[in-house]
N, C-alpha and C positions, 0 to 999 in steps of 0.2 A: 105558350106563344110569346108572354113576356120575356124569357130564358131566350129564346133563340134570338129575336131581332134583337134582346140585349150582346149575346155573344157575336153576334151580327156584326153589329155597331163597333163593337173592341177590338173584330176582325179587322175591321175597314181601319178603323182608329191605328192601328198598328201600323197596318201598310202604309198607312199615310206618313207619319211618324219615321218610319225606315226611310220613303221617299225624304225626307224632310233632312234626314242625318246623312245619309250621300248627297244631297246638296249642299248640306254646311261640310263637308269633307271632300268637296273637288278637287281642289289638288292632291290631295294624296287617294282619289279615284283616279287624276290621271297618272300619277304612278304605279296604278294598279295598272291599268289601261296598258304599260309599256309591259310589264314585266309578266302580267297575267290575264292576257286580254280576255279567255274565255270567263274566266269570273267574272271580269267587267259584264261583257255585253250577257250574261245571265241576270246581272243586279239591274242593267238597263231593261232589259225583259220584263223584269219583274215589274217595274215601276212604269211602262206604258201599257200595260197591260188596260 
């Protein structure tokens, strides 16, 4: 039980963390955004999920 809500936790922790480093990397999201938009809005996906 402890094992999983810990892997749990490290999941979220992660996602969170991803969300966290596309925000400190805006501008070069929106360069991504011109040149390779379906990436973009897949990592946008990702993080309103």
């Amino acid at each position: 039980m402890f094992k999983f809500n810990h892997t749990l936790i490290v999941k979220i922790h992660l996602e969170n963390l991803l969300c966290l480093v596309i925000i400190i990397l805006s501008k070069a999201m929106v360069q991504i955004a011109v040149t390779e938009p379906r990436q973009y809005t897949q990592l946008q996906k990702m993080c309103n999920r």
